[in-house]
GUVO-641000 format. One record per residue (C-alpha): residue in one letter; x negated, y negated, z. Coordinates in steps of 0.2 Angstrom, whole numbers, plus 5000, padded with zeros to 4 digits. Layout:
BEGIN
+------+------+------+------+
: rest :   px :   py :   pz :
+------+------+------+------+
:    A :    X :    Y :    Z :
...
+------+------+------+------+
END
This chain:
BEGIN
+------+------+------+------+
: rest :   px :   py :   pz :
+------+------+------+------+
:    X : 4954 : 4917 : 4900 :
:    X : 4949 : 4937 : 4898 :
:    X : 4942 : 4946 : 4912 :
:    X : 4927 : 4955 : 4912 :
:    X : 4933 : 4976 : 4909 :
:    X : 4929 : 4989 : 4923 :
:    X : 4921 : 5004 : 4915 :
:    X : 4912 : 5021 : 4919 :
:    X : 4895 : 5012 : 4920 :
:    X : 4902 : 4995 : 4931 :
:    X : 4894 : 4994 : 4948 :
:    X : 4905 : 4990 : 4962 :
:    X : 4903 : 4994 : 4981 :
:    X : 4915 : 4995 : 4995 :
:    X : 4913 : 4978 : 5007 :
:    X : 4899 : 4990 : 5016 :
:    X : 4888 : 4994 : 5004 :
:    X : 4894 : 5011 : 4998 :
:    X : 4893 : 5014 : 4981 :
:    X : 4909 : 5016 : 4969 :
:    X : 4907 : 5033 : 4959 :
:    X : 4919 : 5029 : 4944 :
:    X : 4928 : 5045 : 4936 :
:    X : 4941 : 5041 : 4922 :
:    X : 4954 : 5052 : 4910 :
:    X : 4951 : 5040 : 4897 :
:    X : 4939 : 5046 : 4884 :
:    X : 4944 : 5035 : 4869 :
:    X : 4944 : 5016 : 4873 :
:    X : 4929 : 5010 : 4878 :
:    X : 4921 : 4994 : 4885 :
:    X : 4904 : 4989 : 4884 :
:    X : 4900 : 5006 : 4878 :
:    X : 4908 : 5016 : 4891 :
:    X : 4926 : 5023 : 4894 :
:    X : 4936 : 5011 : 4901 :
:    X : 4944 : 5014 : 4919 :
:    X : 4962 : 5016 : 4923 :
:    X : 4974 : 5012 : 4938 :
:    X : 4977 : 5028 : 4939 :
:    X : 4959 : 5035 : 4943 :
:    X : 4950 : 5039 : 4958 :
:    X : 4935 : 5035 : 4964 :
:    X : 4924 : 5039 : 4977 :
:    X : 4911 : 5030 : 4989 :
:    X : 4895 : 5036 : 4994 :
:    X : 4882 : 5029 : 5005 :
:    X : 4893 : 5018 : 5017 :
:    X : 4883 : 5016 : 5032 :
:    X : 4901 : 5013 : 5045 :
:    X : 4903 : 5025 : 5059 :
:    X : 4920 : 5031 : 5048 :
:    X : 4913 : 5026 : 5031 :
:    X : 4922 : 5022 : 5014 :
:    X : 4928 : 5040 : 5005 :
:    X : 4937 : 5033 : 4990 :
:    X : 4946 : 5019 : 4979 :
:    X : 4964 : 5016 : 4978 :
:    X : 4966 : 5006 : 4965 :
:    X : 4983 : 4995 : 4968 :
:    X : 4982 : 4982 : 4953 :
:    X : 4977 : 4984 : 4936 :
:    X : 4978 : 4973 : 4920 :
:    X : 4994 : 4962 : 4918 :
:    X : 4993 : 4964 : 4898 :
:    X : 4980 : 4981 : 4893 :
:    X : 4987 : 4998 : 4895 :
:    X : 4976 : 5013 : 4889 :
:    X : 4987 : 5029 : 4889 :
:    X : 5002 : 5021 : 4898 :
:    X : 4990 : 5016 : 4912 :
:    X : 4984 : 4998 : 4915 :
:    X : 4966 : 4996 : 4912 :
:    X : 4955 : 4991 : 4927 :
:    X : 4945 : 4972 : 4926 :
:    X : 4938 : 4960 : 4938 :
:    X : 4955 : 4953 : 4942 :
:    X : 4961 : 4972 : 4947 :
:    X : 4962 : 4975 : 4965 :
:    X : 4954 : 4990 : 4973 :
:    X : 4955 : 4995 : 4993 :
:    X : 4942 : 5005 : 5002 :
:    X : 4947 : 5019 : 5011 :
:    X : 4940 : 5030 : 5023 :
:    X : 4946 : 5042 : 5037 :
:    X : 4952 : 5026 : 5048 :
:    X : 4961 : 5019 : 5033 :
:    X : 4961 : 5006 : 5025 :
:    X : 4942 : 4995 : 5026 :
:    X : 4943 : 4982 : 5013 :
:    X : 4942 : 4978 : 4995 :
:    X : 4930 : 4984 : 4979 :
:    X : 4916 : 4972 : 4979 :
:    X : 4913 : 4970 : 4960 :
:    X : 4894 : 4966 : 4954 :
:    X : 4893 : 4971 : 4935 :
:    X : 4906 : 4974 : 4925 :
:    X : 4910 : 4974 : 4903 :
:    X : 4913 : 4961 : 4893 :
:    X : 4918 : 4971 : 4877 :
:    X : 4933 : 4980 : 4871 :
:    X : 4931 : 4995 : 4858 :
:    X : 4942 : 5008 : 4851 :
:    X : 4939 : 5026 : 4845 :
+------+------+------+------+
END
């Protein structure tokens, strides 16, 4: 069973509310039309209404089976945590992501 790619245009939020602003290296696979995100990338939060609100994503597991530059790719199985200057403030909340795979 696949799971749904994480790209450039996925919406995810930290478990607050914050939304996740994706940035990525990867400008030649695609999914769904958009680059496809990477383990390696950061990603920040805006918007978190905490006290010590959610700064950015460390993403800590990518795709078992898809690399992209030497890098897993990032999917709904992928495990993001929220960070912010307390710490550590829970996972990426997913709530559209890609079904489509491309290369360019």
């Amino acid at each position: 069973m696949a799971s749904n790619g994480i790209n450039t245009q996925s919406y995810m939020t930290c478990p607050h509310g914050g939304k996740v602003q994706q940035t990525t290296l990867n400008s030649k696979v695609k999914v769904g039309g958009a680059p496809w995100s990477l383990l390696s990338d950061i990603d920040t939060i805006s918007g978190c209404p905490l006290n010590t609100p959610c700064l950015q994503v460390q993403w800590v597991v990518g795709a078992a089976r898809v690399q992209v530059f030497g890098q897993p790719v990032l999917n709904e199985s992928s495990v993001g945590i929220c960070l912010g200057a307390a710490g550590p403030a829970g996972k990426v909340q997913f709530v559209s992501t890609q079904t489509r795979g491309q290369s360019t």
